[in-house]
N, C-alpha and C positions, 0 to 999 in steps of 0.2 A: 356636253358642258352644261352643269347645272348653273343656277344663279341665287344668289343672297337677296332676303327681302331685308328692306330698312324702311320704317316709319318715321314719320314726323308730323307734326302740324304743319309748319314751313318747312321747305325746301331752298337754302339762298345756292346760285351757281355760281362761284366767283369767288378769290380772295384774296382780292385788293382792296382800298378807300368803300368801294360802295357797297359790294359785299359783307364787309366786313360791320361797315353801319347801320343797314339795316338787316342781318343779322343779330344786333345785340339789341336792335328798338323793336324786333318780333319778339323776340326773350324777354324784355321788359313786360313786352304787353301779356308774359303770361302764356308766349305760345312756345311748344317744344319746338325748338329751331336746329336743326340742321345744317352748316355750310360743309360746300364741296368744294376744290379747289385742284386743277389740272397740276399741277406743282405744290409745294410748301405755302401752307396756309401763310398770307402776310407776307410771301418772296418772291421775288422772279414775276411780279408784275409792274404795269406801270407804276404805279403808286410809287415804287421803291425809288423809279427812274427820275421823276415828277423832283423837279426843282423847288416843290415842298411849298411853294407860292399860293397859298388860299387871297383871292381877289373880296372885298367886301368894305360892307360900310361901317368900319371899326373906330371905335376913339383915336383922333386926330387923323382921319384916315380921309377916304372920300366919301360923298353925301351916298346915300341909296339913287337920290335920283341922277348922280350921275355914275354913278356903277350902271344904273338902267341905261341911259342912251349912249355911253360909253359901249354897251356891249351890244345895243342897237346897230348905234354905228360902225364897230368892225364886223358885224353877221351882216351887213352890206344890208340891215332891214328886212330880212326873211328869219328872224328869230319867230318862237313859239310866242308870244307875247305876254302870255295867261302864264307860262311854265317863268319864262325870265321875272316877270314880276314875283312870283311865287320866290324866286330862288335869292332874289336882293333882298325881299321883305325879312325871308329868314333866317338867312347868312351868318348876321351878326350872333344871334342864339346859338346856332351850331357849332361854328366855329372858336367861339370863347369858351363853350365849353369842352374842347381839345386841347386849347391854347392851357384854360385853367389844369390840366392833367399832364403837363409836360414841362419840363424845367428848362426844355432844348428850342420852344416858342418865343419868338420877339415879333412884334409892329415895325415893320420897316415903310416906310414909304407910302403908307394906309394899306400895305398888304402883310397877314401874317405868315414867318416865316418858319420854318424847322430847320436848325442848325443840323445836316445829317453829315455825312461822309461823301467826300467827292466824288463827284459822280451817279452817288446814291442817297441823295440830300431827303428824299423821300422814305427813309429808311424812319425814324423818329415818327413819322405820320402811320406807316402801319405799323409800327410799334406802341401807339396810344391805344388807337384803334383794337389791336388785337389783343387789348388789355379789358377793352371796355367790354368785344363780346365774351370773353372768357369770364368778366365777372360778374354779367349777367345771366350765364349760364347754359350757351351756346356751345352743339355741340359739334367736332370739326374731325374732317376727313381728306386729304390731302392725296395727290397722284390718282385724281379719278379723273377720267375725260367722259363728259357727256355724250353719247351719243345721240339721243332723241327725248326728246321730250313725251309723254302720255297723256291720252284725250279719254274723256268717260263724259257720257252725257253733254259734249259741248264742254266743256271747261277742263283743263289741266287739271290732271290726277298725279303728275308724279315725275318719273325721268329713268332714261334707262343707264346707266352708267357703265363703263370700266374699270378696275385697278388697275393700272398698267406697271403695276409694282407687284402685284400678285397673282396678275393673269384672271381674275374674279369679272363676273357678270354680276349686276349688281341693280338691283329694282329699287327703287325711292320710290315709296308711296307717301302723298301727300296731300293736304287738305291747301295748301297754294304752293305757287315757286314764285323764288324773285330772280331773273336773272340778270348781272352782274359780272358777266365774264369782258368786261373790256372792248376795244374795236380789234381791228384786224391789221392795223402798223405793219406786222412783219409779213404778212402776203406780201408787200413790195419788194423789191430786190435792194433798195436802200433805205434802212429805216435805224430810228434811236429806241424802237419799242423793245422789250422782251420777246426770246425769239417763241413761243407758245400764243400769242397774243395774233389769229391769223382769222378772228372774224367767225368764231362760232357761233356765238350767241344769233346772229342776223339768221347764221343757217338755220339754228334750231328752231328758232320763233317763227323764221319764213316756213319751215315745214308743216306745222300745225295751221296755217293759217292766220296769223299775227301779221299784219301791214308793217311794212316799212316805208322809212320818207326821208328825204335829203342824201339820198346814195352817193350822190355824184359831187358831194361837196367831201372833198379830202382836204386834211390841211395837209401842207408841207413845210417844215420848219428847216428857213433859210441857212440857219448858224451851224448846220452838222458835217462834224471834222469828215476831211476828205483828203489825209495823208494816206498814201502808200500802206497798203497792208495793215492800218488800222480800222478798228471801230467806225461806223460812223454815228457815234456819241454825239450828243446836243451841247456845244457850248453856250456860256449865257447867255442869255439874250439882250443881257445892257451893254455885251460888249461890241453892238451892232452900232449903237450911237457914242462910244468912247473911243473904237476902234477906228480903220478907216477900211470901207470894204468898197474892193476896187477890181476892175476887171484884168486882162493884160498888159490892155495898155497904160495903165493907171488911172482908168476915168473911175469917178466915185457914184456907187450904182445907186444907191439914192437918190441924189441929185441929180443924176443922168434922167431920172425916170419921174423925177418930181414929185416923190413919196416923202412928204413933209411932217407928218404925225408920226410921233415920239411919247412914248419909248418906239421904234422902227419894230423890233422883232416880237412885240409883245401886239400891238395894235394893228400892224400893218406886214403878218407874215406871209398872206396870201398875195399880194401884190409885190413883196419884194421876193419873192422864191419865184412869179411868176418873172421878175425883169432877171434873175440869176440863170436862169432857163433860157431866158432870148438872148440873152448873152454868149451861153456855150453855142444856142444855135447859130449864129452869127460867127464863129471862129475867134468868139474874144474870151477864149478860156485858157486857162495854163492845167495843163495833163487833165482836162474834163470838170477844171474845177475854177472857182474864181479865189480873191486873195483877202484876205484878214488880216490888215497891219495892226498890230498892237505895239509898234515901236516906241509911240511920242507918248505915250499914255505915262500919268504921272503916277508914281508911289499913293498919292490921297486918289486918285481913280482908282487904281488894284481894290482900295482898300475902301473906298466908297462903298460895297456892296457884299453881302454877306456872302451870295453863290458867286461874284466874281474872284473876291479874294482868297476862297477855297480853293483855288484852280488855278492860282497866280506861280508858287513853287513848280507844279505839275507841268503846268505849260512852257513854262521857261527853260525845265532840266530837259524834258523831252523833246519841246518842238522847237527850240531856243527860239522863242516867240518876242526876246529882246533884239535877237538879231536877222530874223526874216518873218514877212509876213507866213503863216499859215495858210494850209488849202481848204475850203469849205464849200459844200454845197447843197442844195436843199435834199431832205431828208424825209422819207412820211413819217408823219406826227402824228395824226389824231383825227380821227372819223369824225364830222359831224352831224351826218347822217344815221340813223338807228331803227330800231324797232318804236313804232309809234307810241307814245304813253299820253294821260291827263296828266294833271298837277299832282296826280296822288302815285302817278308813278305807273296805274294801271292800263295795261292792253286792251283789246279787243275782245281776247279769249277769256272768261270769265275764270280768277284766279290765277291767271299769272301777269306778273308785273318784270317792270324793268328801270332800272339806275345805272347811272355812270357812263361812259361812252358809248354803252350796247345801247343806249336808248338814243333818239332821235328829236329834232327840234328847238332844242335850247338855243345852241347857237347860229342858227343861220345857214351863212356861206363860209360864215370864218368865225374860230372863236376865239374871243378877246384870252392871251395868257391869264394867267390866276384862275378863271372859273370852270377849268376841269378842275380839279380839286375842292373845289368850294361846291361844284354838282355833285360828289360823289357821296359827302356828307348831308346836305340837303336831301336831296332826293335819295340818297340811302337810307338814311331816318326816316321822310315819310311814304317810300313804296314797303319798307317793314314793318311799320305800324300798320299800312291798309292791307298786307299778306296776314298779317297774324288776324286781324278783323274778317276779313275773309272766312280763313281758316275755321274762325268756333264753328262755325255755322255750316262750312262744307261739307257735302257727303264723300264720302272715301270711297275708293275701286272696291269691289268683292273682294273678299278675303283672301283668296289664292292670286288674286292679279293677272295680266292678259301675260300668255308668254309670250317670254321674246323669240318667236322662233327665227324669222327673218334677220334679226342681229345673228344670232348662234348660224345661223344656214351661212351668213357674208362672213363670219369666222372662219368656220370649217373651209367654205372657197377657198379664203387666201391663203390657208394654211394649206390646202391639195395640189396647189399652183406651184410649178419649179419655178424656182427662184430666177430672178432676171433684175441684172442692173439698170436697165434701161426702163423697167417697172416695177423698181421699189418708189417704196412711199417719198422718201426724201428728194429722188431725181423728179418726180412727178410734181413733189411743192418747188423746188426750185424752178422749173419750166414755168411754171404759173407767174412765179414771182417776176421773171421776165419780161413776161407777156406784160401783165402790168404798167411796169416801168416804162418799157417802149412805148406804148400804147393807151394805157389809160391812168397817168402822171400829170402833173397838173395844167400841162401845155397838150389838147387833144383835137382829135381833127376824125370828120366821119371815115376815113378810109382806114385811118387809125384801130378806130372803136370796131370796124366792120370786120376787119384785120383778126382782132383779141379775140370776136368773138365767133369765128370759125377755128382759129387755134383752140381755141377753149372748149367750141362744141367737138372738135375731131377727140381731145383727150380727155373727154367724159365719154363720148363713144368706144374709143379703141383703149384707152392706155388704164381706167380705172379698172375694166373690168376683168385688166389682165395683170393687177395690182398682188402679189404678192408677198404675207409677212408671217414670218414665225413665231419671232420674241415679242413680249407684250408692248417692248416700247416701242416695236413696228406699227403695232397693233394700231398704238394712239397718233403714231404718225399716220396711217394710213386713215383714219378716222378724220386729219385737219385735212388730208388729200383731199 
C-alpha cells in the first residue's frame, strides 16, 4: 500500500466548535489551512449534541467577574487561572460575533443561545462556524482518522492519516497542527456524546510526548434519559430544578444530599451525579435508574426556556412525562482533563497546539455548563492564530517525508489475521467501555482502579495484537481500539 502526500501550512484535527474556529482564524491569518475530520465536516460531533449554551459576559447577562469565580467555583478551585481569565476577558468578542451571523441566536438568561433542533440544538453553531471557515478559505476533508501524529527536529511536522472511505494512507505535511478532536464521552458504556468521540487526541499528543493534566476529572451529567432500550440523550438541565428528582422512595436528591446551588445541573453536576450513584448504590434505584417527575410543572415552566420547551411535545407523546416520572441517570459528559496548553493554546512540542475539550485545565474538577462552547470558540480563535504564526516561519519535513512503514506493516497484520468475533475491533471497544463504567466512573475506589487496569493491561497484551479487520471502516475502528 502506497500513501497520498497533502501539504499545508496548518494542519487543524477536528470538526466540531473548535476546529472549526481556529481553522478559519489560521486562514484569515493568511495561512493555507487544512481541517480533517473523522466523520462529516461540522456533524456527528459534540458540537451538534451541545445544548448550543455559550456562558459569558454579554449585555444584560452576567458581569466577567462573575462568570470568573462562578467558574472558580464549580472547578471546585483547580481551574487554569491564566487560561479562565483569558477565556471571560474574550468571550464577549467571540461570541457576538457568531451571535451577529446567525438569525437562530438570542441572550437568554445572560447566556447566548442557538435555537437548533431537538436534540441537536448545537446544529445552527456548527452551521455558523462552517460558514466562517469556508469563507475564509479553509480547506476541508472529512472520513479521515488520524492515526499518529509526526516529529522532525523536536517539533510536529504533520500527521499520518487514513480515509476510511477510500481505504487511502494519507501523509499531512505541515508547518503546525492544531488539534481539536474533542474528549473521549463514548469510551464509557453510558454517555450523550457522539459515538466517534472516544479520546484520541489525548492518545495522539501522549504519543509524541505532549503532557497531559486533570485526567481523572470526568464530568458526568446527572439528567441522561435511562428508559428502556433508548438513547441515553441529555435532557435539560433546567429541568433538574423545575422537575422533582427523587429516588424510589420518593426522597428528593437534592435536598437529601444538601446540593443548594442552582441552576443544580448546570453548577453543581458533579456532586449531584455523585449522590445519584450513591443512591443506586444503596438499592434506592428503580431498574438502575432514579426518577424525573415533571408532573406539577406548569405550561409558563415548559415554556420558560428555549431548550426545555423544544422537548415539551417529544417528551410527553413518547415518555408521557404528564403521566409518570421518567427514568434518568448519570451519563459521561465531558473530560475535563486534556492535553496541556498556555493561553495561546500552545503545547509543549514546539507547533502543535490544542482547543476544545482535547485541551486540559480550564475547568478544574468540574465544568461550569455554558463554557464548553464558549472555550471552543475562544481558544479556537486563538490556538489558530498562534498555528498559522507558527507556521510562516516553520521548517517542513524533506521532500519525500519519513515513510509510514510501521502504519502499512499494522495494516497488512490485521488484514493476514483470520477473522475472530471475539477480536474485532468493535468487541474489543465495547469491553473497554465496560471496564470503565465499572470501574473508573465517577464513584472509584483502589481495588476498582487496580481491577481496570490489569483488565486493560491483559487486552493490550493479548486481544490487540490478535485484532483483526478487513474493510476500511474496521480499519478506523480498530485504530479508536
Amino acid at each position: 500500500m502506497g500513501h497520498t502526500v497533502v501539504e499545508s501550512d496548518v494542519l487543524v484535527i477536528g470538526g466540531g466548535a473548535a476546529g472549526l474556529r481556529a481553522a478559519a482564524e489560521a486562514a484569515r491569518k493568511g495561512a493555507l489551512t487544512l481541517l480533517v475530520a473523522k466523520t462529516a465536516v461540522g456533524r456527528a460531533s459534540a458540537t451538534t449534541l451541545a445544548g448550543g449554551a455559550f456562558a459569558g459576559a454579554l449585555d444584560g447577562g452576567i458581569t466577567q467577574e462573575k462568570h470568573l469565580t462562578s467558574s472558580l467555583q464549580d472547578g471546585r478551585g483547580l481551574n487554569d487561572r491564566r487560561m479562565l481569565r483569558v477565556m471571560v476577558e474574550r468571550a464577549p468578542e467571540y461570541l457576538l460575533e457568531i451571535a451577529n451571523a446567525s438569525d437562530k441566536a438570542r441572550v437568554e438568561r445572560g447566556r447566548l443561545r442557538f435555537a437548533g433542533p431537538m436534540r441537536a440544538w448545537g446544529i445552527p453553531v456548527a452551521g455558523v462556524l462552517e460558514k466562517m471557515a469556508r469563507e475564509a478559505g479553509v480547506q476541508t476533508r472529512g472520513h479521515v482518522v488520524i492515526l499518529d501524529l509526526l516529529k522532525c527536529d523536536g517539533g510536529v511536522a504533520g500527521a499520518l492519516g487514513y480515509d476510511w472511505k477510500a481505504g487511502e494512507l494519507i501523509l499531512f505535511r505541515a508547518g503546525a497542527v492544531v488539534l481539536a478532536t474533542g474528549g473521549g464521552g463514548a469510551a464509557y458504556l453510558r454517555t450523550d456524546n457522539p459515538t466517534r468521540m472516544v479520546g484520541d487526541g489525548y492518545a495522539l499528543a501522549g504519543r509524541i510526548g505532549a503532557p497531559l493534566r486533570d485526567m481523572e476529572f470526568v464530568q458526568f451529567y446527572p439528567l441522561g434519559l435511562a428508559e428502556k432500550g433508548r438513547k441515553a440523550y441529555m435532557l435539560p438541565p433546567e429541568l433538574a430544578d423545575l422537575a422533582h428528582l427523587v429516588n424510589r422512595n420518593g426522597e428528593n436528591i437534592p435536598v437529601k444530599y444538601g446540593i443548594e446551588v442552582k441552576p443544580v445541573a448546570v453548577r453543581c453536576r458533579d456532586h449531584l451525579s455523585i449522590a445519584m450513584f450513591k443512591e443506586a448504590l444503596s438499592g434506592n434505584a428503580v431498574d438502575g435508574a432514579m426518577l424525573l417527575d415533571t408532573r406539577e410543572m406548569t405550561d409558563e415552566q415548559w415554556k420558560g426556556s428555549l431548550i426545555v420547551h423544544s422537548m415539551q411535545e417529544f417528551l410527553e407523546s413518547r415518555y408521557r412525562c404528564r403521566e409518570r416520572p421518567m427514568r434518568v441517570f448519570p451519563t459521561c459528559h465531558f473530560w475535563m482533563g486534556g492535553v496541556a496548553v498556555d493561553e495561546a493554546g500552545a503545547t509543549e512540542i514546539p507547533g502543535l497546539y490544542a482547543a476544545g475539550e482535547v485541551a486540559g485545565g480550564l475547568h478544574g474538577a468540574n465544568r461550569m455548563g455554558g463554557n464548553a462552547l464558549t472555550e471552543t470558540v475562544v481558544f479556537g480563535a486563538l490556538s489558530g492564530a498562534s498555528a498559522a504564526a507558527y507556521a510562516a516561519g516553520a521548517q517542513r519535513l524533506p521532500a519525500k517525508g519519513p515513510e509510514p512503514e510501521a502504519i502499512r506493516q499494522w495494516l497488512e497484520d490485521m488484514r493476514s489475521r483470520p477473522l475472530s468475533a471475539e477480536f474485532a475491533p468493535s468487541r474489543i471497544r465495547r469491553e473497554v467501555s465496560r471496564v470503565l463504567w465499572d470501574h473508573v466512573g465517577i464513584i472509584r475506589s483502589g481495588a476498582g482502579l487496580e481491577s481496570a487496569l490489569k483488565t486493560l493491561d491483559c487486552m493490550r497484551d493479548e486481544a490487540l495484537p490478535r485484532m483483526s479487520a478487513r474493510r476500511p471502516f474496521e480499519v478506523m475502528e480498530a485504530a479508536e481500539a
